[in-house]
C-alpha positions in Angstrom: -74.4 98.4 132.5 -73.1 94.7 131.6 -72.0 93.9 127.9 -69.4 94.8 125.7 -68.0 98.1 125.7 -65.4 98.3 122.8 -65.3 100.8 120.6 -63.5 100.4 117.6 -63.3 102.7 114.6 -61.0 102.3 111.3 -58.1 104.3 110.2 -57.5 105.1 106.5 -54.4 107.1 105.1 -54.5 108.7 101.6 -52.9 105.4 100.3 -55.7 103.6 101.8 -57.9 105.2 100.0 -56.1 105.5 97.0 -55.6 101.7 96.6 -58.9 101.1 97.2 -60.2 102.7 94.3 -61.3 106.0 95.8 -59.7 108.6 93.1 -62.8 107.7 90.9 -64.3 111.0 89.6 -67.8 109.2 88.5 -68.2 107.9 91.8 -67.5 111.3 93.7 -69.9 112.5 91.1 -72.7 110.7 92.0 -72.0 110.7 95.6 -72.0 114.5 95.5 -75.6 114.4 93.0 -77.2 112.1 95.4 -75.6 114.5 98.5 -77.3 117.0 96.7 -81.4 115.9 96.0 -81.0 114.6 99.6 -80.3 117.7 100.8 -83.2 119.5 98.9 -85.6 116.6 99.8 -84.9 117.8 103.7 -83.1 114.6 104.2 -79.8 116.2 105.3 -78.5 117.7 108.6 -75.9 120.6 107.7 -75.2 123.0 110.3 -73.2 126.4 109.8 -69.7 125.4 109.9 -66.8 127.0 112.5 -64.3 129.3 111.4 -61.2 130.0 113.2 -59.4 132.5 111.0 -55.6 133.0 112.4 -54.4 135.7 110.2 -56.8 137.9 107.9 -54.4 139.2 105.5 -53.0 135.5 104.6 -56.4 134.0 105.1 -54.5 131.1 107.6 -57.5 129.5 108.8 -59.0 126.1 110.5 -62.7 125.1 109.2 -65.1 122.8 111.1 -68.1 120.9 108.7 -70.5 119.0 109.8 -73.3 117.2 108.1 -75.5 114.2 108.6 -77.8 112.2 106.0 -80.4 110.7 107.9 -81.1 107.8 105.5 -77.6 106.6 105.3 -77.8 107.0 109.5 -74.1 108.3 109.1 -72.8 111.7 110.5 -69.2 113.1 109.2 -67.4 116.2 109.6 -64.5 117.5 108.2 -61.6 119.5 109.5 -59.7 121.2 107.2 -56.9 123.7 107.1 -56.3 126.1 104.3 -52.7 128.3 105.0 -51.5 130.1 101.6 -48.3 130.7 102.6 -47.4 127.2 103.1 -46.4 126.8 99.1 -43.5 129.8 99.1 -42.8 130.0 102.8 -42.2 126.2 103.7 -42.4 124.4 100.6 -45.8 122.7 102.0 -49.1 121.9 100.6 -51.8 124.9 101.5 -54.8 122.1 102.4 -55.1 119.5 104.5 -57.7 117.8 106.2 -59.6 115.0 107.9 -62.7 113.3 108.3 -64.6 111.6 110.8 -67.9 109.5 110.1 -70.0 108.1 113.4 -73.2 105.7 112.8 -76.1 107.9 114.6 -77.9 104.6 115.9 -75.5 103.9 118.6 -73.7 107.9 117.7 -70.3 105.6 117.5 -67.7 106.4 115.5 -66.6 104.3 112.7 -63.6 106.2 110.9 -60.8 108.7 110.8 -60.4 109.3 107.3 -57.6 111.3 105.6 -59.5 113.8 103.9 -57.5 115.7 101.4 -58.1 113.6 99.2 -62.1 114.0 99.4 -61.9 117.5 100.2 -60.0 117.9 96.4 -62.3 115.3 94.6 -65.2 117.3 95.6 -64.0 120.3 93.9 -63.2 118.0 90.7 -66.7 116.4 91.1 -68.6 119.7 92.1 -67.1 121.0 88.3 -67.5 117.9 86.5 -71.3 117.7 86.9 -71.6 121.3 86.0 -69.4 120.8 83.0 -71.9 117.6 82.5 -74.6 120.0 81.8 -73.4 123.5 81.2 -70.5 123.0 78.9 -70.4 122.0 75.0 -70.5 118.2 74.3 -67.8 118.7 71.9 -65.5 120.7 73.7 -61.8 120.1 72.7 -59.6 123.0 74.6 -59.3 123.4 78.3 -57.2 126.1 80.2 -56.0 126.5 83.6 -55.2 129.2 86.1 -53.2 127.8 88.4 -51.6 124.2 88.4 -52.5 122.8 92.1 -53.8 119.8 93.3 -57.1 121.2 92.9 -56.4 122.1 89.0 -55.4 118.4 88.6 -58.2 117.2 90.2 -60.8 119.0 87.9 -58.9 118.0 84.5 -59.6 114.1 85.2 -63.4 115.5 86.0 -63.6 117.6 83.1 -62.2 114.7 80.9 -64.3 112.1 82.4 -68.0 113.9 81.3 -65.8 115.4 78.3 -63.6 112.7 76.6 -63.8 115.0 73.4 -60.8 117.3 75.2 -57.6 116.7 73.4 -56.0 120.5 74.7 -55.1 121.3 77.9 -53.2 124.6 78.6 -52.2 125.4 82.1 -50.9 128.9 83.0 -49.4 129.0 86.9 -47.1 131.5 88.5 -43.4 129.7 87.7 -43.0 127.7 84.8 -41.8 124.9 87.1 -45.4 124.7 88.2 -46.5 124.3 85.2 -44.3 121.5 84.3 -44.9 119.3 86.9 -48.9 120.0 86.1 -47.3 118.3 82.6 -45.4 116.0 83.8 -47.8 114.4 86.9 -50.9 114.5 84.2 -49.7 114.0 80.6 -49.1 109.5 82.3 -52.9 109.8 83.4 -54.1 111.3 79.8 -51.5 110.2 77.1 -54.5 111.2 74.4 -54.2 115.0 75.3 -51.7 117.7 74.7 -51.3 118.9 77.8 -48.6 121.8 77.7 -47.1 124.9 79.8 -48.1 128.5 78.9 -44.9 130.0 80.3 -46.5 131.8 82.9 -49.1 133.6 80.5 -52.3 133.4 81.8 -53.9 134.7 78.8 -52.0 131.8 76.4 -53.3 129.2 78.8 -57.0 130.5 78.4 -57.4 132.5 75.1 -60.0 130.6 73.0 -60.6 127.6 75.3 -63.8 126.1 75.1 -63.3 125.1 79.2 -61.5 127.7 81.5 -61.2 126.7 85.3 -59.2 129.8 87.3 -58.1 127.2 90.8 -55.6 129.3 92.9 -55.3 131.0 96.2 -54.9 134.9 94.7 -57.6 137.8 95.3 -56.9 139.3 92.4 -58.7 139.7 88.6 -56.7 137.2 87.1 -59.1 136.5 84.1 -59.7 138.9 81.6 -63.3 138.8 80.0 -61.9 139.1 76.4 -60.1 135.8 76.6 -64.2 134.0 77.2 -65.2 133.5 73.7 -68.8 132.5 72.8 -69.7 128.7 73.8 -67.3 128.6 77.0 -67.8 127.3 80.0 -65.9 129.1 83.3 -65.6 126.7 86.5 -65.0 129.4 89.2 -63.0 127.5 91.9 -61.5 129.8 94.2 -61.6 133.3 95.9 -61.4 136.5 93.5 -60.3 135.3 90.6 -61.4 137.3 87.4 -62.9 140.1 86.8 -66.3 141.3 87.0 -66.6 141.7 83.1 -66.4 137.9 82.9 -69.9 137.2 84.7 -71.1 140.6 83.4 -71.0 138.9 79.6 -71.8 135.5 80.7 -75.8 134.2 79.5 -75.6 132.3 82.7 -74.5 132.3 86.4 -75.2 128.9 88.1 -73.2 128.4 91.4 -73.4 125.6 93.6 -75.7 127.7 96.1 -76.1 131.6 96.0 -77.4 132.2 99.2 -74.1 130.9 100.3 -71.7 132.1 97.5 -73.0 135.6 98.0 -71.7 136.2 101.4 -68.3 135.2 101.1 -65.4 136.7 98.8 -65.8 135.0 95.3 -65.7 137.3 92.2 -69.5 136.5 92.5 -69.8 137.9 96.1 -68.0 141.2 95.6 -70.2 142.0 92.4 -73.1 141.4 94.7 -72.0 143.6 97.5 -71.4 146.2 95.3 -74.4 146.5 93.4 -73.2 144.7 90.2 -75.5 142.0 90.8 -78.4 140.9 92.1 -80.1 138.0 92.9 -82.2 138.0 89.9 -79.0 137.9 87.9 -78.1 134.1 88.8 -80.0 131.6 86.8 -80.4 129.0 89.5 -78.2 126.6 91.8 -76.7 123.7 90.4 -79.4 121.6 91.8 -81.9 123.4 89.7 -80.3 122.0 86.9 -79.9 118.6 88.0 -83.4 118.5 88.9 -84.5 119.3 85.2 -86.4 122.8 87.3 -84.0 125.3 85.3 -82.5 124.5 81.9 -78.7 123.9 81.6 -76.7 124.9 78.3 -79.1 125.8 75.7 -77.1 127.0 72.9 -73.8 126.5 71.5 -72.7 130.3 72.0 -74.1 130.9 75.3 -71.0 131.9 77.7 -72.0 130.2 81.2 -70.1 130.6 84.4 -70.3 128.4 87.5 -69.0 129.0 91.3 -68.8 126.5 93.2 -68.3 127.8 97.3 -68.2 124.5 98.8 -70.9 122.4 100.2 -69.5 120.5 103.3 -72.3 117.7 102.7 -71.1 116.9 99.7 -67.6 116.1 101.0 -69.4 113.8 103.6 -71.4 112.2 100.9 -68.5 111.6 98.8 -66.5 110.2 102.1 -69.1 108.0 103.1 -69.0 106.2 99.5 -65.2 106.3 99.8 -65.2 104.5 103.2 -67.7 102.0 101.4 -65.5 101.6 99.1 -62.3 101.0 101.3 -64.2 98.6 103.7 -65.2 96.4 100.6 -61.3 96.5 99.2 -60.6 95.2 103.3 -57.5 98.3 103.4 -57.6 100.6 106.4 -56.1 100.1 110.1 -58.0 99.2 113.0 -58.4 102.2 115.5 -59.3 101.2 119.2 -61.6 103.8 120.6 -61.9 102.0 123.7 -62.2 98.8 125.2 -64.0 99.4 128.5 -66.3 101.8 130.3 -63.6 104.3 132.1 -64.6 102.4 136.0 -64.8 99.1 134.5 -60.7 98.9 134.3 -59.5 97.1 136.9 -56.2 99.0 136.9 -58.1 102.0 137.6 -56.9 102.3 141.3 -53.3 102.5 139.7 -54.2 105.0 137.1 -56.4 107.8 139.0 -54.1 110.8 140.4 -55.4 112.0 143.6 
C-alpha cells in the first residue's frame, strides 16, 4: 500500500479555544438549532451513549457520546466525567471532558478537543434558545440556584436573547459561592446588578421573571410559590424543585421527552409516579423552533423547560468551535502517526519476542 501514511490530528486546550473566539453564545446557539433540524430531518447519527456509573449514591460517573452529521461528514464524541464530590472533598471542579472529531471520508481523526468548555456552553445555548422563544421579551430579573460554571454559562445566554435583564440574583450554598458568581460576572455585564442572596434560595428567586435552578442536589430546592405569572423556569439539572412547580406551569417543553422521562429530573419522577403523562408536555424544543407548536403566548403564562442533554448538540457546537479555532490558526499539532506499523524500519529493534 504505497503513499503517505501520516496521520495528523490537532490539539486544542480550553485557552485554545478561548482565544479563538469560541465562548460566543450566538454561535453555540446556532450550532445547537442547526444540530437540532438536522437531527429531525434524519441527517444525524446519535447512538445510545455508555454509562459507567462508579458509585450510585454520589452519582461518580464516566459518559461516552457519540454522534455523527452526515452532511458535515464529521463524527465526534465526547467523554465526560461528572463526580459531585469533587467541589467539598478536593476542592475540584465536578465536570470535565473531551472531544474527539474524525472526518468519515477517510474515518481519520482531526482533533482532540478540550471539551468542558463545549460541554458547558451547550447547557447555556440549550437555555438561551428556549428563553429566545419561551420567555418574556421584556424580562428584567433573573435568579439562580446554584452559582457553577454552568450558572455562569446560562447568564451570558440568557443576556444575550434578553439584553432587557438588568437583575441578577444568585442564591448557592456558601455565600463565598455566591460572591465569586459576583465577582467573575459583574466585569462581563457592568449594566446589571448582579448580587448575592446570602444563601436564601427563595431571595435569589422570589419574583424573578427568569429562574434557572443549575446544581448537583436531588432535592426540591424550588418552591412553586416563588414562580409568579409570566416566568420562565430553565430546569438544568437533576431533582431540583418540586413537583408543584411544573404542576402550575401552562407549559412543559424539554429538550426531548422521550429522553427526559427516563432519567431523574423533577420531570422524570413526576412521570414515574403518575403525576404526569405524556399528554402533559407541550412539545420538544424542536417543536417550537420549527414553528409546529407555539412558544410563549401570553404574558402570564408560567412555562418550564428541561433540558437532559443532547450529545449531538455538543458535537455540533464542537465542530463550529474547531472551525472557528482552525480559522484563528491556535491549536497544537498532534501526530497520530507517521507510518503504517511494518513500514518502520526500526521495527526489528522495537518488536519483543
Amino acid at each position: 500500500m504505497p503513499g503517505n501514511h501520516a496521520i495528523q490530528a490537532r490539539h486544542f486546550s480550553q485557552e485554545d479555544l478561548l482565544s479563538a473566539g469560541c465562548l460566543d453564545i450566538a454561535m453555540a446557539m446556532d450550532a445547537a438549532e442547526e444540530a437540532m433540524k438536522l437531527y429531525a430531518s434524519g441527517d444525524v447519527l446519535f447512538p445510545e451513549k455508555i454509562v459507567q456509573i462508579f458509585n450510585d449514591e454520589t452519582q461518580e460517573r464516566i459518559n461516552c457520546l457519540p454522534a455523527t452529521f452526515r452532511s458535515k461528514k464529521v463524527c465526534g464524541v465526547k467523554w465526560v466525567s461528572v463526580f459531585p464530590p469533587n467541589p467539598v472533598a478536593y476542592g475540584l471542579q465536578n465536570l470535565s471532558a473531551v472531544i474527539i472529531l474524525s472526518e468519515i471520508v477517510n474515518g481519520f481523526p482531526i482533533a482532540f478537543m478540550e471539551g468542558t468548555l463545549c460541554s458547558n456552553m451547550r447547557v447555556g445555548a440549550m437555555g438561551g434558545l428556549a428563553a429566545r422563544h419561551l420567555a418574556r421579551k421584556d424580562s428584567e430579573s433573573i435568579g439562580f440556584i446554584g452559582a457553577g460554571e454552568q450558572a455562569k454559562m446560562h447568564l451570558i445566554a440568557m443576556k444575550t436573547v434578553l439584553p432587557s435583564l438588568r437583575e441578577c440574583r444568585v442564591g448557592a450554598k456558601t455565600e463565598e459561592e455566591e460572591a465569586q458568581f459576583v465577582d467573575e460576572m459583574t466585569p462581563i455585564f457592568p449594566d446589571m446588578d448582579v448580587k448575592g442572596a446570602g444563601t436564601s434560595l427563595e431571595r435569589a428567586t422570589d419574583g424573578a421573571d427568569i429562574i434557572v435552578t443549575a446544581t448537583s442536589a436531588q432535592a426540591p430546592l424550588l418552591k412553586a410559590e416563588w414562580m409568579k405569572p409570566g416566568a420562565f423556569y430553565s430546569h438544568v439539572g437533576g431533582w431540583e424543585d418540586e413537583y408543584a412547580v411544573a404542576a402550575q406551569c401552562d407549559k412543559l417543553v424539554c429538550d426531548d421527552w422521550d429522553t427526559v422521562k427516563h432519567r431523574t429530573q423533577t420531570l422524570s419522577r413526576m412521570y414515574k409516579d403518575g403525576a404526569l403523562t405524556d399528554d402533559d408536555i407541550h412539545g420538544n424544543l424542536i417543536d417550537i423552533l420549527s414553528g409546529e407548536k407555539p412558544g410563549r403566548e401570553r404574558d402570564d403564562e408560567r412555562i418550564y423547560f428541561n433540558a437532559v442533554g443532547l450529545a449531538f448538540t455538543d458535537i455540533g457546537i464542537a465542530h463550529a468551535m474547531y472551525e472557528r479555532a482552525v480559522a484563528a490558526g491556535v491549536g497544537q499539532p498532534l501526530p497520530i502517526q507517521d507510518k503504517m506499523i511494518f513500514e518502520h524500519p526500526e521495527l526489528k529493534d522495537w518488536v519483543r519476542l
